[in-house]
mmCIF file as gemmi writes it, N, C-alpha and C atoms, coordinates in Angstrom:
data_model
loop_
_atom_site.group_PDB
_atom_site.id
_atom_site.type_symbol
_atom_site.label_atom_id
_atom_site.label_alt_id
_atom_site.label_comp_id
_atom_site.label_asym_id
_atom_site.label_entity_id
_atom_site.label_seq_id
_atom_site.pdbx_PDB_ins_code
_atom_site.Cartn_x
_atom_site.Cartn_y
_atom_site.Cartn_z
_atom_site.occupancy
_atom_site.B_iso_or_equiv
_atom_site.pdbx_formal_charge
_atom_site.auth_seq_id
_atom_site.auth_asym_id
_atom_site.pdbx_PDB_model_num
ATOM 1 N N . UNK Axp A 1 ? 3.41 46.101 25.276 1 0 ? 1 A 1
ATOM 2 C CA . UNK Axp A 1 ? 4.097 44.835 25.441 1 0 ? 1 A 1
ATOM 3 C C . UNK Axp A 1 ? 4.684 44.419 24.096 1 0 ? 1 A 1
ATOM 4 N N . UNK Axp A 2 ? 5.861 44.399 24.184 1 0 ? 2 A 1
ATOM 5 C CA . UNK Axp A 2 ? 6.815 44.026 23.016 1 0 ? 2 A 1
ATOM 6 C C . UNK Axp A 2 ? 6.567 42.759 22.23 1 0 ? 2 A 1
ATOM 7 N N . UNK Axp A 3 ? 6.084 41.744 22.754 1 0 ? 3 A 1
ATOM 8 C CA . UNK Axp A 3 ? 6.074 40.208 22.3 1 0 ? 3 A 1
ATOM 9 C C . UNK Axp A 3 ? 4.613 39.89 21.794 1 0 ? 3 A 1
ATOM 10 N N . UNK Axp A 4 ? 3.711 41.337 21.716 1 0 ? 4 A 1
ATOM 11 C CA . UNK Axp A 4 ? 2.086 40.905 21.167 1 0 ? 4 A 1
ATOM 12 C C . UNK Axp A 4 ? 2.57 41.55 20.032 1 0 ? 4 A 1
ATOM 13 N N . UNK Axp A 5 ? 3.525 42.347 19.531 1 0 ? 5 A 1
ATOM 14 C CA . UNK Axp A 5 ? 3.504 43.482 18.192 1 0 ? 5 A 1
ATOM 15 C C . UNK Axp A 5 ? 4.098 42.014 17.208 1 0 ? 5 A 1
ATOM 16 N N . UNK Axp A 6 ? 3.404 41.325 16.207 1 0 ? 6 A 1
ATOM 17 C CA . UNK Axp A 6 ? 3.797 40.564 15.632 1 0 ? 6 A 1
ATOM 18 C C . UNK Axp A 6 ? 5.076 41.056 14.561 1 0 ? 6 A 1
ATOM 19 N N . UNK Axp A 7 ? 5.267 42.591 14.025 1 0 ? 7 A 1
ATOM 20 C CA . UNK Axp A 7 ? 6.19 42.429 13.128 1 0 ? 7 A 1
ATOM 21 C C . UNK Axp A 7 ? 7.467 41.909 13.216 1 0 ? 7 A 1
ATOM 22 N N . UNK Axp A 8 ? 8.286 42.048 14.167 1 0 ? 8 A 1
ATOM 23 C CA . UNK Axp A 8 ? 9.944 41.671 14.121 1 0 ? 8 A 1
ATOM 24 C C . UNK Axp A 8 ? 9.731 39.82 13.689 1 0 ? 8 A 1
ATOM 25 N N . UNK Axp A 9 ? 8.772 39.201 14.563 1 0 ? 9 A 1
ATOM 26 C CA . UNK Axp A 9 ? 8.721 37.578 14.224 1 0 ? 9 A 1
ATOM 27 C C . UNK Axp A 9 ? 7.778 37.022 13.288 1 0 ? 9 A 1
ATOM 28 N N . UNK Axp A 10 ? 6.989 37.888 12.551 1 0 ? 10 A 1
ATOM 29 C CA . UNK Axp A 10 ? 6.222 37.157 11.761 1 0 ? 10 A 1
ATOM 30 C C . UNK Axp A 10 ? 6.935 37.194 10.664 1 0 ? 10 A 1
ATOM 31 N N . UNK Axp A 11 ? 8.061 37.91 10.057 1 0 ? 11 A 1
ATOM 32 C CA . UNK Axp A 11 ? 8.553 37.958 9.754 1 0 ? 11 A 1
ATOM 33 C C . UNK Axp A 11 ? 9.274 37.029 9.423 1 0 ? 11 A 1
ATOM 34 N N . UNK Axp A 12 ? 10.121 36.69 10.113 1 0 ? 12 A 1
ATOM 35 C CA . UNK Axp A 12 ? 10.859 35.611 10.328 1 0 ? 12 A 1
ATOM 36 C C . UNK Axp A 12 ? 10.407 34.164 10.394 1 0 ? 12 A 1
ATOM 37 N N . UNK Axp A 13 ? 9.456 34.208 10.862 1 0 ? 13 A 1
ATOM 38 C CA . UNK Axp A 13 ? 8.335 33.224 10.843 1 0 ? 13 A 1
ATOM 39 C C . UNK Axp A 13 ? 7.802 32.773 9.148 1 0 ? 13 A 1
ATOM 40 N N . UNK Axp A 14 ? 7.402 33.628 8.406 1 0 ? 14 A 1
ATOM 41 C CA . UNK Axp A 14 ? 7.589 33.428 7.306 1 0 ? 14 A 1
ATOM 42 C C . UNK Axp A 14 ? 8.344 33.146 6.675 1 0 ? 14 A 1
ATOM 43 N N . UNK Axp A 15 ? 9.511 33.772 6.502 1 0 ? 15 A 1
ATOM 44 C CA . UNK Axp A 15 ? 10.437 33.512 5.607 1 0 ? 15 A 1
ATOM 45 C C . UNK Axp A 15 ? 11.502 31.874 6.394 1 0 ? 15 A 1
ATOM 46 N N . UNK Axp A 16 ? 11.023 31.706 7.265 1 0 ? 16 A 1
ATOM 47 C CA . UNK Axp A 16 ? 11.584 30.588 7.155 1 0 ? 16 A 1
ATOM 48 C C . UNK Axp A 16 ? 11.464 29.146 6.565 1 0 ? 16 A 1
ATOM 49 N N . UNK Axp A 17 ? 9.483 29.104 6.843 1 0 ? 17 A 1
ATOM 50 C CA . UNK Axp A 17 ? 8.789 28.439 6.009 1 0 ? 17 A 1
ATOM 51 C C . UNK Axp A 17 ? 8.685 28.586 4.479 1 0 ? 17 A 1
ATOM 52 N N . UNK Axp A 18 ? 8.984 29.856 4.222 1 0 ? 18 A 1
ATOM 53 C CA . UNK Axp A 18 ? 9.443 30.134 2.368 1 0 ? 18 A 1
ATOM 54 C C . UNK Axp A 18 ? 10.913 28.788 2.178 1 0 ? 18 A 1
ATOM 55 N N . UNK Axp A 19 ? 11.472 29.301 3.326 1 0 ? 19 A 1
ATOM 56 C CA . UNK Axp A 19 ? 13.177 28.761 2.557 1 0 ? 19 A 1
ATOM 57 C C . UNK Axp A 19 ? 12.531 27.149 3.242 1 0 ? 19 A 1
ATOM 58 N N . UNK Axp A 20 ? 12.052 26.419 3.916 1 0 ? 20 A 1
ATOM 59 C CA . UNK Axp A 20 ? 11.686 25.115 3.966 1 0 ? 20 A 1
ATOM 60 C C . UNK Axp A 20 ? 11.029 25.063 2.693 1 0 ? 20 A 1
ATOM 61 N N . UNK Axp A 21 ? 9.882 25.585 2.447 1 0 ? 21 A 1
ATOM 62 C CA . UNK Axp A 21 ? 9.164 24.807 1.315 1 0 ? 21 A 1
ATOM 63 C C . UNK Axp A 21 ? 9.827 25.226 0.082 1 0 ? 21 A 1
ATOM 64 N N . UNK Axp A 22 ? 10.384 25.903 -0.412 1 0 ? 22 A 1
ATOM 65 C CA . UNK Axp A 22 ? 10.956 25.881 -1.964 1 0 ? 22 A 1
ATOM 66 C C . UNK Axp A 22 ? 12.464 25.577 -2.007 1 0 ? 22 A 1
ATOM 67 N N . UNK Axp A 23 ? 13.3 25.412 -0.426 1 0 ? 23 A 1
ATOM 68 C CA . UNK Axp A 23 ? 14.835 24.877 -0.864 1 0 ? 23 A 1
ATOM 69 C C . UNK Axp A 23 ? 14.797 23.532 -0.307 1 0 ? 23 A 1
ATOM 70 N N . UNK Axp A 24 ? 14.735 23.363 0.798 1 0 ? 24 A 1
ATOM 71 C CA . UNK Axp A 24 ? 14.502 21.996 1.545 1 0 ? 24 A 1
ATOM 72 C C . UNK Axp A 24 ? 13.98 21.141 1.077 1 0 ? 24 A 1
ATOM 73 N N . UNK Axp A 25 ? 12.102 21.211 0.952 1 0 ? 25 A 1
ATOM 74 C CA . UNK Axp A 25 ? 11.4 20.092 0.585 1 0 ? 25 A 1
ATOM 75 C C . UNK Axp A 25 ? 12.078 19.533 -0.632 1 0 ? 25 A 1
ATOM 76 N N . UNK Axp A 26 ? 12.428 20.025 -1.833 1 0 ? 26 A 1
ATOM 77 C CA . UNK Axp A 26 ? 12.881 19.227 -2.861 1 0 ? 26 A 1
ATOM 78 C C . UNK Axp A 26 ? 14.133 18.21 -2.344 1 0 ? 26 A 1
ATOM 79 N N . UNK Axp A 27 ? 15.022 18.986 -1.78 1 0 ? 27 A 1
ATOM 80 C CA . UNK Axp A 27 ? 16.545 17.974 -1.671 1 0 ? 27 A 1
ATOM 81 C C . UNK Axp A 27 ? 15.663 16.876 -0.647 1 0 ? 27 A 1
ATOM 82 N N . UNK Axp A 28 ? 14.566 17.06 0.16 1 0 ? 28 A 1
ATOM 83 C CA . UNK Axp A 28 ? 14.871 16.175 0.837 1 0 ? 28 A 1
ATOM 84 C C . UNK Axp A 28 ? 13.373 15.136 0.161 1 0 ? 28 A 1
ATOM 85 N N . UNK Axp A 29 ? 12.913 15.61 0.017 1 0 ? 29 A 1
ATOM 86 C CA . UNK Axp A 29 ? 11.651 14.258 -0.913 1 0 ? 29 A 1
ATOM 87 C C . UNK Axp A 29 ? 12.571 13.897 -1.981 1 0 ? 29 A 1
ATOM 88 N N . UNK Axp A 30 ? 14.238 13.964 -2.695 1 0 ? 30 A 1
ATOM 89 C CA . UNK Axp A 30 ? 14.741 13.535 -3.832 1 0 ? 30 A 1
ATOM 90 C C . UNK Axp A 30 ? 15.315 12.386 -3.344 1 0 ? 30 A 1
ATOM 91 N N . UNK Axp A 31 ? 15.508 11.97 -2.177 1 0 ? 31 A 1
ATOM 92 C CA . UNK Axp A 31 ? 16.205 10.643 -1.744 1 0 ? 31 A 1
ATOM 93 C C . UNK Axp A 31 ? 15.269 9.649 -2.317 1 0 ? 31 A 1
ATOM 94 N N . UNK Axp A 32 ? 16.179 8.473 -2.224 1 0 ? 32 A 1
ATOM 95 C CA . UNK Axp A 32 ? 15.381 7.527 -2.707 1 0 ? 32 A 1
ATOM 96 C C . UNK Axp A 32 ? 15.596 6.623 -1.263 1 0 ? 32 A 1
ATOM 97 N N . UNK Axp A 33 ? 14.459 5.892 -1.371 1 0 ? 33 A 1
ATOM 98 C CA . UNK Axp A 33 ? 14.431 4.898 -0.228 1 0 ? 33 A 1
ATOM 99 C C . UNK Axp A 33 ? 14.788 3.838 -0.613 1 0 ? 33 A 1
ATOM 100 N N . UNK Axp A 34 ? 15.488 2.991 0.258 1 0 ? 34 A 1
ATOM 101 C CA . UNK Axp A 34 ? 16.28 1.816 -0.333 1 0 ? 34 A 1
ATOM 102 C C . UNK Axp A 34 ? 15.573 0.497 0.673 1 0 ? 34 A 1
ATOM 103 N N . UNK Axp A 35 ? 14.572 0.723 1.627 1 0 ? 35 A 1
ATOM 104 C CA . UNK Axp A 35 ? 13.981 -0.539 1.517 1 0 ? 35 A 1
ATOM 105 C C . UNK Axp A 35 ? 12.34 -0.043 1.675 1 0 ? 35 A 1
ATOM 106 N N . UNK Axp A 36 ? 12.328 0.001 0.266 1 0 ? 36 A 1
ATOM 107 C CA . UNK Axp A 36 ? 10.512 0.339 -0.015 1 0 ? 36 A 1
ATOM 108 C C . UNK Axp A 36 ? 9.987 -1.529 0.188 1 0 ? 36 A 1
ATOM 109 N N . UNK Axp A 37 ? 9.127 -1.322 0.32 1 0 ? 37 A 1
ATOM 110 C CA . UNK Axp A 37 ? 8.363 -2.678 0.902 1 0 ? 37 A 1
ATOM 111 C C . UNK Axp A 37 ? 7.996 -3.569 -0.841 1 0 ? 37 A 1
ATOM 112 N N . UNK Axp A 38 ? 8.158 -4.789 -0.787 1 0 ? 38 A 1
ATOM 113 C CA . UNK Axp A 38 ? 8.142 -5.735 -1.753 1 0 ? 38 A 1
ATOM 114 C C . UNK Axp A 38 ? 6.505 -6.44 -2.131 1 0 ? 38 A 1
ATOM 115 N N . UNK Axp A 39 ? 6.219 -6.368 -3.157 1 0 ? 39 A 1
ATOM 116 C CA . UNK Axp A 39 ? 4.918 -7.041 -3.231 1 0 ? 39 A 1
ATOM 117 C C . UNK Axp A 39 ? 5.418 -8.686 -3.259 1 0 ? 39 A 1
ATOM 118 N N . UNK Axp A 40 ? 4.539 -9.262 -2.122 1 0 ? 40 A 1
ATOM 119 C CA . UNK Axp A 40 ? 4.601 -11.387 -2.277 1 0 ? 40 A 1
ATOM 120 C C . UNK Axp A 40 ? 3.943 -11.797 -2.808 1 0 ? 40 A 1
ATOM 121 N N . UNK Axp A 41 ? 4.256 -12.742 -3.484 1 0 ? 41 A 1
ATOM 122 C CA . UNK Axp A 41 ? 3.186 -13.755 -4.478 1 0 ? 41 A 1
ATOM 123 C C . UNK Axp A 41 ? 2.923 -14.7 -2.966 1 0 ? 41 A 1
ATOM 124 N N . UNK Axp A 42 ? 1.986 -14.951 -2.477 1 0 ? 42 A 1
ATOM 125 C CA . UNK Axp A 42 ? 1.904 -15.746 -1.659 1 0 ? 42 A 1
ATOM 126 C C . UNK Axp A 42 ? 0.467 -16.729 -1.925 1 0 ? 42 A 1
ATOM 127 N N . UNK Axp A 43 ? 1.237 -17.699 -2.09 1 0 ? 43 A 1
ATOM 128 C CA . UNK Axp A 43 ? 0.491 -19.262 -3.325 1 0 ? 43 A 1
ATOM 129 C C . UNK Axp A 43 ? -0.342 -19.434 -2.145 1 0 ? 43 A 1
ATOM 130 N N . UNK Axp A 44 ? 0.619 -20.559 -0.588 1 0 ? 44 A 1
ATOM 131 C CA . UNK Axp A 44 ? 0.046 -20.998 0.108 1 0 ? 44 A 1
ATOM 132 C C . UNK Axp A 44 ? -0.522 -20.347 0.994 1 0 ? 44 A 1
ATOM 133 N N . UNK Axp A 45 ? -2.287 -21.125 1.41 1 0 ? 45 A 1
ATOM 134 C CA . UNK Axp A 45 ? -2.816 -20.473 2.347 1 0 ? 45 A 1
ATOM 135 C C . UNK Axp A 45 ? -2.606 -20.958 3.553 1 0 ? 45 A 1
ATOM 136 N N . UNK Axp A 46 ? -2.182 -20.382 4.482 1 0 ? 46 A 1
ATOM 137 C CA . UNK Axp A 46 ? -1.879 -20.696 5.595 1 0 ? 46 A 1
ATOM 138 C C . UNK Axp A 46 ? -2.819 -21.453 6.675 1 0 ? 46 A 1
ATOM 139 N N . UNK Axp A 47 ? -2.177 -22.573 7.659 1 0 ? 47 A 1
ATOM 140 C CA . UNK Axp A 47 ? -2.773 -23.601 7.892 1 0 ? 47 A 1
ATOM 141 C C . UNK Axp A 47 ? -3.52 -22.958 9.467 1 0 ? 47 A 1
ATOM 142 N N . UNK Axp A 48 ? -4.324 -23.75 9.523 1 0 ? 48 A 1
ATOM 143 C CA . UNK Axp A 48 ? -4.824 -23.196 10.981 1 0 ? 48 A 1
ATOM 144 C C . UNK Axp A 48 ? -3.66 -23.775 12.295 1 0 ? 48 A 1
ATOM 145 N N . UNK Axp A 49 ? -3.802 -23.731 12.703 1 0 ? 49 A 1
ATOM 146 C CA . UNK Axp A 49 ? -2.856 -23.862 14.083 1 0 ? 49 A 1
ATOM 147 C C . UNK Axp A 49 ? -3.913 -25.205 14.461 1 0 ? 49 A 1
ATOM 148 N N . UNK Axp A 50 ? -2.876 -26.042 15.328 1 0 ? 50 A 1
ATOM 149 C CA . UNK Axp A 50 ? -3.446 -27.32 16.046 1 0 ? 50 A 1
ATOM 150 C C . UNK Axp A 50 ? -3.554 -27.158 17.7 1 0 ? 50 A 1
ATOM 151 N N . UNK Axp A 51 ? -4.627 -26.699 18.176 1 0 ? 51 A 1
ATOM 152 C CA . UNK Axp A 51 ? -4.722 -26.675 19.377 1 0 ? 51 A 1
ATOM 153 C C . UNK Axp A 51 ? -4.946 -28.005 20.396 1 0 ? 51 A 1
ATOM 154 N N . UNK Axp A 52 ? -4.494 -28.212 21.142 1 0 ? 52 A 1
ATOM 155 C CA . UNK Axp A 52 ? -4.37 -29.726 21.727 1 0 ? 52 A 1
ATOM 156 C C . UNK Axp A 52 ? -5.415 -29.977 22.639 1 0 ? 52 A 1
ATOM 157 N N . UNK Axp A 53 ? -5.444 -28.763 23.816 1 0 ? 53 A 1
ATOM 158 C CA . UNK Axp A 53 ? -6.621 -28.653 24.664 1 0 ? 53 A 1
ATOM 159 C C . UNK Axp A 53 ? -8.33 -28.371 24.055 1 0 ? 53 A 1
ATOM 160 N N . UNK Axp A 54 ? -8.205 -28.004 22.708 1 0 ? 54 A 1
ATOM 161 C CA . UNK Axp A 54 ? -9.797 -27.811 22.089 1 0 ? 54 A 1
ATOM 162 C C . UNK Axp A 54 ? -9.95 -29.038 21.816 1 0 ? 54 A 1
C-alpha cells in the first residue's frame, strides 16, 4: 500500500515546516501591532449600583 511508505510525504512534510519556521515566522512576528492594549490609571473606585427593590 502506497500511502503507509512514508518517504515521498515526509519529506515534504518536513521541508515545509523548515521553510515556515526559518522564512515565515520572522516576516510575520516583525509586524507591529497597532492597537496593543493601554495601561489606566484608574483613581476612582467604582460605585455600587442602587438597587430599588433590595
Amino acid at each position: 500500500m502506497p500511502q503507509l511508505n512514508p518517504g515521498p510525504w515526509f519529506f515534504i512534510f518536513m521541508m515545509s515546516w523548515l521553510i515556515y519556521l526559518i522564512i515565515l515566522m520572522p516576516k510575520i512576528s516583525s509586524f507591529k501591532m497597532f492597537n496593543e492594549p493601554m495601561m489606566q490609571n484608574i483613581k476612582n473606585k467604582p460605585q455600587p449600583w442602587n438597587w430599588p427593590w433590595t
